[in-house]
N, C-alpha and C positions, 0 to 999 in steps of 0.2 A: 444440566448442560443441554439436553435434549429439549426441554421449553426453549430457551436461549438462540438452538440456532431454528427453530420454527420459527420464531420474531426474528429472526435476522434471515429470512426466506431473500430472494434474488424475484423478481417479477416475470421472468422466463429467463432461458439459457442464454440470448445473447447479450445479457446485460451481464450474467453470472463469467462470460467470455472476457466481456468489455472491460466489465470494472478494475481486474486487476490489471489490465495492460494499459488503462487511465492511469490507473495509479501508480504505476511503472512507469509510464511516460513524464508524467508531471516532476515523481522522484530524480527521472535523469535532468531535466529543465532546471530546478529549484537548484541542483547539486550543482551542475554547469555555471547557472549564476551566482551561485555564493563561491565558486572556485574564482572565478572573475573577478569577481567584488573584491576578495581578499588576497588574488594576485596571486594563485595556486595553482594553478591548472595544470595535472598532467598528465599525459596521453594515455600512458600507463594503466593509472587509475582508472578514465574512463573509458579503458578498453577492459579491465577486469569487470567494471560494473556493468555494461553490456553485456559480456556473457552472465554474469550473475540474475541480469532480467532475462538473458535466453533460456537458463534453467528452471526458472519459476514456471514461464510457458510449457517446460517438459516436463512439471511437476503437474500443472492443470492438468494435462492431456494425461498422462498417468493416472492422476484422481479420475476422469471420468473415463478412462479403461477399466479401472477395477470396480467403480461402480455400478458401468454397464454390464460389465464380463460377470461380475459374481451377485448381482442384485441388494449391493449397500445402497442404500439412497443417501445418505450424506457423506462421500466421501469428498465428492468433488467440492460442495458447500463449503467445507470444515477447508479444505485445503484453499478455495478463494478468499474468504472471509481472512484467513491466516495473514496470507498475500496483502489484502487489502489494508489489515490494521499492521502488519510490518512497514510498508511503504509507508504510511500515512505518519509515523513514526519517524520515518527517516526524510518524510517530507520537510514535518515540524524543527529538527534537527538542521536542517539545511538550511531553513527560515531564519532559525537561530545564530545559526553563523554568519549570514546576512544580513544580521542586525534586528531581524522582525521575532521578538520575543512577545510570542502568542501570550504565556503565563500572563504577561500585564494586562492584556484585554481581559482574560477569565477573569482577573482580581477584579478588575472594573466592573464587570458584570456582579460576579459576585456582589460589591458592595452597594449596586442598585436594589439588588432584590430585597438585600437585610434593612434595606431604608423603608 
């Protein structure tokens, strides 16, 4: 696990900042348009999912109080990394419901290589 998040290192802090609230932003875009698409929309919803990206932000800043406050060095890592392959997840999923099922492109890739 420890080799694992070395290789998945961030290039400095403001990227280690940015990327989960990219990935946050793109999850609320991609969710907005597949509710649209499929004539769902509601308020409700994307009023729970906004706080649910407000707490991720509170969950970063936690990560990198306890990592500065007690000298862990991958606290903060472990917790964007998390953030990033959860969103990126619920990205895919929202693709999915808009009709853009990624799976087919993998297959296709897939069958070029075996050729």
């Amino acid at each position: 696990m420890e080799q694992l998040l070395q290789t998945l290192t961030f290039s400095n802090i403001v990227w280690q900042v940015i990327t989960p609230l990219i990935f946050s932003g793109l999850d609320i875009l991609t969710g907005y348009i597949q509710a649209v698409i499929n004539k769902n929309v509601d308020s409700k919803v994307m009023r729970e999912g906004f706080l649910h990206k407000c707490l991720l932000i509170v969950a970063i800043v936690i990560g990198y109080v306890v990592e500065y406050a007690f000298g862990l060095k991958t606290v903060s890592s472990v917790i964007t990394i998390y953030i990033c392959v959860m969103e990126l997840m619920s990205i895919l999923e929202n693709l999915k419901k808009a009709g853009i099922d990624l799976k087919a492109f993998g297959d296709i890739l897939k069958n070029k290589e075996d050729k």
